[in-house]
N, C-alpha and C positions, 0 to 999 in steps of 0.2 A: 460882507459876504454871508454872515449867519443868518442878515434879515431877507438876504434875497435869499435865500437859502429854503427858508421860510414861508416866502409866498410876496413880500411888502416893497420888492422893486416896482419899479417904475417902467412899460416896455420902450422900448427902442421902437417905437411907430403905435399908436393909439388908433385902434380900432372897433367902429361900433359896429352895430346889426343894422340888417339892412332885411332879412326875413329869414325864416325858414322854407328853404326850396323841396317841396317834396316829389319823390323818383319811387317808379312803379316797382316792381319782380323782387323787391327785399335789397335793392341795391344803388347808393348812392349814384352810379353808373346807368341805372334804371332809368326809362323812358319817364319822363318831367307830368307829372301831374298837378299844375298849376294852382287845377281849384281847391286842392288841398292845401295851399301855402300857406304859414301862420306867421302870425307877428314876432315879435323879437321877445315877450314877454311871455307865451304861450308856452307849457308846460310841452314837450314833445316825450312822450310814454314811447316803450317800448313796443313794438308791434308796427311803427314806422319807419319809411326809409326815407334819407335823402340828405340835403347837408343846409350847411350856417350858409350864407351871402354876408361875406362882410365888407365893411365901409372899401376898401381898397382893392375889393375884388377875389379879393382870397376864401376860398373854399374851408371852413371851419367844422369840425367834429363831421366830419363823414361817415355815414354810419347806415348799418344793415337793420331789418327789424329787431334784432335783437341790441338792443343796448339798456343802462343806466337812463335816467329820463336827466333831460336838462333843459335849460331855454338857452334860444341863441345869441341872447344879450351875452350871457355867462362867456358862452362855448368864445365868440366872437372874443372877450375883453380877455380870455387864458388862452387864445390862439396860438402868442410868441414862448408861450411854458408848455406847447405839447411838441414843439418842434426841437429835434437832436442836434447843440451847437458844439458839443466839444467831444463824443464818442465816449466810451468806459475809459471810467479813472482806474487804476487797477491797485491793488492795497498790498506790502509788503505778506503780510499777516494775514488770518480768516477775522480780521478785526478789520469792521467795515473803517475804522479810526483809527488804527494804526497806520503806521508808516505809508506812502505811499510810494508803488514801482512804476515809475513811469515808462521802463522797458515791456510793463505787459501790458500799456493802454492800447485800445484799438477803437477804429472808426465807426462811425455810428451804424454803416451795413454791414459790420462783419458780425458774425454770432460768436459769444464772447466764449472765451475756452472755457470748460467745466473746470469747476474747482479752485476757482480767482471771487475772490471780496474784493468790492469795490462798487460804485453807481456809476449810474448814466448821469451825464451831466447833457441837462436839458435848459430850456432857452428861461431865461430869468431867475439863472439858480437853480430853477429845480433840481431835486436830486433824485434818481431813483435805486435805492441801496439794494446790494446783495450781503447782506451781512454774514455768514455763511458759508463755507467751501466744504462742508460735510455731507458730501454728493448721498451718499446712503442714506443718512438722516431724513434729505429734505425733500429728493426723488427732485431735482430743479429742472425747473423747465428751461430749453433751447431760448436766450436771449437775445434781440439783436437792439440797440439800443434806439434807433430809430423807429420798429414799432413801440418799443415798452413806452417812451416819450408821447407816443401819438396818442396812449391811452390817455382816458380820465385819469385823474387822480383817484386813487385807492381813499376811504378813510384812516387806513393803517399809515398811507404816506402823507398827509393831510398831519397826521400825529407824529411821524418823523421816527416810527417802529417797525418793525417786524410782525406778521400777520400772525406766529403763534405766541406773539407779546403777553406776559405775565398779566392779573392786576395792578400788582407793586408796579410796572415798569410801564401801563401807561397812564395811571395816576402822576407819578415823575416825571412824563413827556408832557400831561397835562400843567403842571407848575411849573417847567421851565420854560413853554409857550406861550403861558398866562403873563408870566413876569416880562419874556422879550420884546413881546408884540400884542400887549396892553394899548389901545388906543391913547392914554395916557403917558404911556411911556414912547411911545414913536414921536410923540408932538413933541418932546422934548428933544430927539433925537433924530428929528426931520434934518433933511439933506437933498441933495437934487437927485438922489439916487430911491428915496423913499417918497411911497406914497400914502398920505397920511390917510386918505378914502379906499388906499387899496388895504391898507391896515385894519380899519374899521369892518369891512366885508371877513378881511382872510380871517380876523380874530371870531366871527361871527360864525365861518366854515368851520373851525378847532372849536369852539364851543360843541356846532352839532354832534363834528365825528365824538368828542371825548362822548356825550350823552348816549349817544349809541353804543360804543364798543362798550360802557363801561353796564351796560344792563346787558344779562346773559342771553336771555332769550332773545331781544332783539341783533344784540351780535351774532347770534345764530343762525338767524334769518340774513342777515347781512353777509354773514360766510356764504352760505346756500346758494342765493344768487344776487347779491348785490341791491343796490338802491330800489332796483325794478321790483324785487319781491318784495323791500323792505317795504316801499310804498303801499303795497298792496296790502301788506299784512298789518300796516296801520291804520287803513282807510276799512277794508274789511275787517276790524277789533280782532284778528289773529285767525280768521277762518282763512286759512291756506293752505294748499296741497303738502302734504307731509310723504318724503321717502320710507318707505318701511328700516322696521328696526333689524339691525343683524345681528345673530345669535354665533358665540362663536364658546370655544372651551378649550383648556390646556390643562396638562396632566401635569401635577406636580408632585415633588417625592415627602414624604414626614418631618425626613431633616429638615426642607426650606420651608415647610409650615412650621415648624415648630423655633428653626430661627429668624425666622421674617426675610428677606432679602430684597435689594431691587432689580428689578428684571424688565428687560426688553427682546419682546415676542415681536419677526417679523407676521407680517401679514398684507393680502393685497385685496382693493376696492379699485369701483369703475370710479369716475372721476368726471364732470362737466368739462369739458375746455372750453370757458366763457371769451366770448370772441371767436369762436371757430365756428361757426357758421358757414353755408353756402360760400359766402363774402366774404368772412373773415380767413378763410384759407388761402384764398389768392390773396388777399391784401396782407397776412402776418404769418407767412410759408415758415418761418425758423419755429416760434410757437407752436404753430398750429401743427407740425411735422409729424407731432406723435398721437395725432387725433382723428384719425382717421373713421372710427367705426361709428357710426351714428347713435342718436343714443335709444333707450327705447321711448316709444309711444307716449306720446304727453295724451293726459285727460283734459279738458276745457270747458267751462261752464256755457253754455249757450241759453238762453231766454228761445224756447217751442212756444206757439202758441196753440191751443186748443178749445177748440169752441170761441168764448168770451175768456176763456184764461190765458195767462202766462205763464209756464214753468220753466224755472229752471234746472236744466239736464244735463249730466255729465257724455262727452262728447269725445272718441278716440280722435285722436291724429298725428299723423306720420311727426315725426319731432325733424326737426331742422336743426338742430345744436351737433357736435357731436362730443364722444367720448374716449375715454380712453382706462385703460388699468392701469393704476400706481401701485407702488411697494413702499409697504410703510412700516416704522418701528415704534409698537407699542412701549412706550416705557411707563412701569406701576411699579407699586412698592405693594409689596405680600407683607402684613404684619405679623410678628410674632403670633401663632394663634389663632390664625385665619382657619376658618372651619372649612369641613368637604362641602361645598355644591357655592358655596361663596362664591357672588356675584360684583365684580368691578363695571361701572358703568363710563363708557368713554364719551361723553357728548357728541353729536354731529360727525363722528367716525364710521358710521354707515355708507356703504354703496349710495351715493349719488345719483338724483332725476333733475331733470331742469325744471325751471319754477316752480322746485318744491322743496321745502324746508331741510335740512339732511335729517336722517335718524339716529340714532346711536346703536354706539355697538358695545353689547353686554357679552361680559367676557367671564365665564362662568368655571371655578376652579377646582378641577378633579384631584383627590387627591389618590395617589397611586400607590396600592399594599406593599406592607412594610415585610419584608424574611423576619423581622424579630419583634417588633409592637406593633400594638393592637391599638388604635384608639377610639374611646368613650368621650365623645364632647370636649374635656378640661379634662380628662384622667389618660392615664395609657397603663395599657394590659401584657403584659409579659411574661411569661413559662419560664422557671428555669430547675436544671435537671439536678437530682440527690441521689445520691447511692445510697444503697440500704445501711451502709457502714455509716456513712456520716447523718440519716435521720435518725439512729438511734443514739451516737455520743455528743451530737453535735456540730458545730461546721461553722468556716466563716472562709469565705468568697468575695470575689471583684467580679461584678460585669460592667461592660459598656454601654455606659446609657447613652440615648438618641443623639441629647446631646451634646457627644463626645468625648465625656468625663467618668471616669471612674465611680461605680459607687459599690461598698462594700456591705454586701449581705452577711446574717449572721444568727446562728441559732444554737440558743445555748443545751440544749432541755432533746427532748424525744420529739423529733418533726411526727404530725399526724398525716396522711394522704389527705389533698384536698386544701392543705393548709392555704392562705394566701397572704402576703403580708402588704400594710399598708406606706408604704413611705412618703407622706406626705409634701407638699410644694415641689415634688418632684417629676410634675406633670408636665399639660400645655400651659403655656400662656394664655390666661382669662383676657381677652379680648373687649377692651371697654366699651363699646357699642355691640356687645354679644353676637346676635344673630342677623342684623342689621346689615344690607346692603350699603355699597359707599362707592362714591365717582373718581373718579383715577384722579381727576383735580383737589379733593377732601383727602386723597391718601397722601399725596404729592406734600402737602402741608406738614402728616404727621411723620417723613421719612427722620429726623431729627431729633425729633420729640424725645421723652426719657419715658421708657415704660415703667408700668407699676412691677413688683417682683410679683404681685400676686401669682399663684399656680395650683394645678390641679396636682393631684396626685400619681404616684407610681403604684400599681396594684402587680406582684409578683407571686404568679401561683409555682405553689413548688412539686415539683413530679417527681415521685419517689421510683428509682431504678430497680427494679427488682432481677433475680438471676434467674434466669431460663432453667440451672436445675440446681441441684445441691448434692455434693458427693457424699458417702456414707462417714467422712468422720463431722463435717459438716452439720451434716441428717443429728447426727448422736451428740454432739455439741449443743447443738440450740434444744436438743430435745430434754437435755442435761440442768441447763441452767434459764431457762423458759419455759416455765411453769404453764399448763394449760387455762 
């Protein structure tokens, strides 16, 4: 079951290509334009519509201009693993492996209740997980387990992970699909059930996705919009449309700069709903239900010609995808010492365009005035009040420092006006990359870490209270024993 699980069974009916049939209007459905058909070998890019012909007559990867590029050998030979054979398994637990309920399974058309872990079980094993039931967290989309099946394979499920998969965790998916489903190790563990050639391909597919997810920039392109951009932005050496970056900012108070904390900021972006197309709305209606708005205006390269030349021009047009707004939960770690205008950078968290790279969103941190300190970089500034009685015999005080603890002031002698005193290490936290910008993923690492005690200083000026007037025995007192 792990290896069909996998990808390395064997189908229940062996089917090859027969061509690729291509149909006019952006819709598989679309009127048959013959003389575009292509062989079964033929690279089909996005911006065609039409479907697989395979050996037995069955209609394979149907599909609108917008898709993943694929050939129809492929689409043809994973035909029996897009199709929905056993509906959602539904999981005790928000552990997509824990226990399973099989009072909450349902049929492959029904759309699966919000807030259930568990996968579709699809034809040859496949699985497609919701690992998951943290509706807020993950904003999830409407499932119904008959379309999710009919999709491609993800490279995230290719990997048998989750799409916001750590590096540790798909490194770890990558060694334990090396070890399963090693061409080497299937031969020895060949059965009527496995196929030794389907082995050798799947392990070929886990090879790419690990290569991809596992380089940043190009998993970022991959997030964006999938195989379609990724292709492009490897064929064009990375010259591809890039979403603008968003700027965003949040007010925080001294105490949490000064004791670091982790926090999660909602916030909401528009969002691609890849598949929602013209086509893909009628054809994937639970999906596509919250996608209504169109998205804006794609730019497109076009070859003008002018004169004896050719240039190439950027080109508006109406976009065919559409969109939608998500709500989403920033989670970062503030470290101890984080300076005022301090900038967190969150990768590919920017508002979304289609066939265009995501942006990031720079999250930029206010810090918001303190009723009692002042702060200087690594030091903080403080006032505190003396009565004329105690700058002249001397005095010893508590106040509460930022943070949180007692510290006792104290002066033995005659305070002057002006005085200020120095109490050192009883500042901010020196922040070990200083002034240094850092990515919510670099902070994420150091929430654990052991900070240095290093710190700045406490600077307490002292403000001497003087009396609004002085009575006459007062008057004749100080004028008695205060010599001019």
């Amino acid at each position: 079951e792990d290896l069909c699980s996998a990808g390395v069974c064997r189908p229940s009916r062996l089917r090859s290509c027969v061509a690729w049939r291509q149909t006019a209007q952006c819709s598989p459905q679309g009127r048959r334009e013959s003389q575009s058909d292509r062989d079964c070998d033929v690279l089909i890019e996005d911006g065609q519509s039409g479907y697989c012909e395979c050996s037995d007559g069955s209609r394979a990867r149907a599909s609108s201009c917008s898709h993943d590029p694929f050939t129809c050998k492929d689409a043809c030979a994973a035909f029996e693993r897009e199709l929905c054979t056993g509906g959602w398994k539904a999981s005790e637990t928000c552990d997509v492996f824990g226990p399973r309920n099989p009072a909450k399974d349902q049929g492959c058309r029904e759309v699966v209740t919000p807030g259930v872990a568990g996968y579709c079980e699809c034809g040859m094993g496949r699985q497609i997980r919701r690992s998951s039931c943290d509706i807020q967290k993950h904003q999830l989309e409407p499932l119904v387990c008959a379309e999710a099946c009919a999709e491609p394979e993800s490279l995230y499920q290719v990997m048998m992970i989750d799409r916001d998969a750590t590096d540790q965790e798909l490194k770890k998916a990558w060694r334990e699909l090396s070890r399963k489903i090693h061409p080497d190790k299937i031969q020895q563990q060949a059965s009527k059930d496995t196929d030794e050639e389907a082995a050798a391909l799947r392990f070929a597919e886990i090879r790419q996705a690990y290569d991809i997810l596992s380089d940043p920039a190009r998993r970022n392109v991959y997030d964006s919009g999938g195989m379609a951009l990724l292709t492009k932005y490897d064929r064009e050496r990375g010259n591809v449309a890039k979403a603008p970056d968003l700027q965003a900012q949040t007010e925080l108070p001294l105490e949490t700069l000064f004791h670091g904390a982790n926090l999660t900021l909602p916030f909401e972006r528009r969002v691609v709903c890849r598949g929602c197309d013209d086509y893909g709305i009628q054809h994937n209606p639970a999906r596509c239900s919250q996608c209504r708005d169109r998205c804006p205006d794609e730019y497109i390269n076009v070859k003008v010609r002018l004169g004896p030349f050719t240039l190439d021009q950027k080109q508006r047009q109406r976009s065919s995808q559409r969109c939608r707004s998500q709500k989403e939960l920033l989670q970062f770690f503030v470290e101890p010492g984080t300076l005022d205008g301090h900038v967190i950078t969150f990768p590919g968290m920017a508002s979304q365009l289609p066939a265009a790279v995501n942006g990031n969103l720079h999250l930029k941190i206010i810090q918001r005035p303190h009723d009692t300190f002042i702060r200087d970089n690594d030091d903080i500034h403080t006032t505190v009040s003396v009565t004329l009685r105690d700058a002249l015999i001397g005095f010893e005080k508590h106040i509460t420092h930022l943070g949180g603890y007692d510290i006792k002031l104290q002066h033995p002698g005659v305070l002057k006006p002006g005085t200020v005193a120095r109490l050192p290490g009883e500042g901010m936290s020196k922040r070990r990359d200083s002034a240094e910008n850092y990515t919510s993923s670099s902070a994420e690492n150091d929430i654990n870490q052991d900070y240095p005690l290093e710190r700045g200083d406490l600077l307490v000026e002292y403000k001497i209270l003087f009396p609004d007037s002085l009575d006459s025995t007062t008057r004749n007192f100080i004028t008695e024993f205060f010599p001019s």
